[in-house]
C-alpha positions as CSV (number, residue, x, y, z in Angstrom):
1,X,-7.9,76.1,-28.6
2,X,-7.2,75.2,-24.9
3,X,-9.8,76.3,-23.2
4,X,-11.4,73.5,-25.5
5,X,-9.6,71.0,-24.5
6,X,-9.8,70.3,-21.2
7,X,-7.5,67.8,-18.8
8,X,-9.3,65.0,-19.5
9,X,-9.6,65.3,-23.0
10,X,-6.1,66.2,-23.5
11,X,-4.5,62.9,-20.8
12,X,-7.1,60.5,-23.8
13,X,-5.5,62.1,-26.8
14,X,-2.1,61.2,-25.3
15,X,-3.0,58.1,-23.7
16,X,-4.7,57.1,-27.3
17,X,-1.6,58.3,-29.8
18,X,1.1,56.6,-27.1
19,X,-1.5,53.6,-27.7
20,X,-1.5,53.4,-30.9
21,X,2.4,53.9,-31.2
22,X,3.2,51.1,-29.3
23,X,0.8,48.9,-31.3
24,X,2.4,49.7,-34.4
25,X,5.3,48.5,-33.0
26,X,3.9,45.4,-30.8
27,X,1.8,44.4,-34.3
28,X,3.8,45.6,-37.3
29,X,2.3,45.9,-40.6
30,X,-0.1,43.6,-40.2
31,X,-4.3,43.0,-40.4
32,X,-4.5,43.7,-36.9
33,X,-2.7,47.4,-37.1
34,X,-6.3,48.1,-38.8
35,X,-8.4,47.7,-36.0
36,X,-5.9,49.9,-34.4
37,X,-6.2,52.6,-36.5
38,X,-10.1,52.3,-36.6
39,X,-9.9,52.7,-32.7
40,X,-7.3,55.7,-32.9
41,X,-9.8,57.4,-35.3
42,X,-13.0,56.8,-33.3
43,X,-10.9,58.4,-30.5
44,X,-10.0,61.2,-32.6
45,X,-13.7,61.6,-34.2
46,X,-14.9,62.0,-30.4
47,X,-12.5,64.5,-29.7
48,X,-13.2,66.6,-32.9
49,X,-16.8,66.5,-31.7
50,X,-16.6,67.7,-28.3
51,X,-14.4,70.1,-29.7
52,X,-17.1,71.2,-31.7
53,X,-19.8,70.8,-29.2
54,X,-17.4,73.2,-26.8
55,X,-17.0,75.8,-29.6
56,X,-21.5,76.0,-30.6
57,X,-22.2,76.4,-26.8
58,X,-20.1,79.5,-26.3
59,X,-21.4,80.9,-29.4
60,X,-24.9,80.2,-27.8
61,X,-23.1,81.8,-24.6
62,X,-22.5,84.9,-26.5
63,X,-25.8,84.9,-28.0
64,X,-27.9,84.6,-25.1
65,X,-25.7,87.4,-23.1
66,X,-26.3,89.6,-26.4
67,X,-30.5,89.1,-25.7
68,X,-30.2,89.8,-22.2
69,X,-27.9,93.2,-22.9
70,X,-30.7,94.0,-25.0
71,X,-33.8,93.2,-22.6
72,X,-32.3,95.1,-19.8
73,X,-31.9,98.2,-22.1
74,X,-35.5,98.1,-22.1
């Protein structure tokens, strides 16, 4: 799963968790520890997509180096 992630994304997930952390403890319990929480998840739905964006282009990687294999055979 690292060689998903790369620096960046990895220094935002921490930067956004430490974030959110402190906010719980800046804000409490309160209204405001929602829009928190909606920003933490955005963050995290971001991630989860370029982690899935990383993982369909090397499929398509793999995939196109299987066509070539097979039109240099020919």
């Amino acid at each position: 799963m690292r060689k998903h992630f790369d620096t960046g994304s990895m220094i935002v997930i921490i930067v956004t968790f430490l974030l959110f952390i402190m906010a719980l403890f800046a804000k409490g319990l309160t209204q405001d520890l929602l829009l928190e929480a909606g920003v933490f998840l955005v963050s995290v739905k971001l991630i989860m997509m370029a982690y899935h964006n990383s993982v369909f282009i090397k499929s398509i990687e793999n995939e196109l180096k299987e066509i070539k294999g097979l039109m240099e055979e020919k």
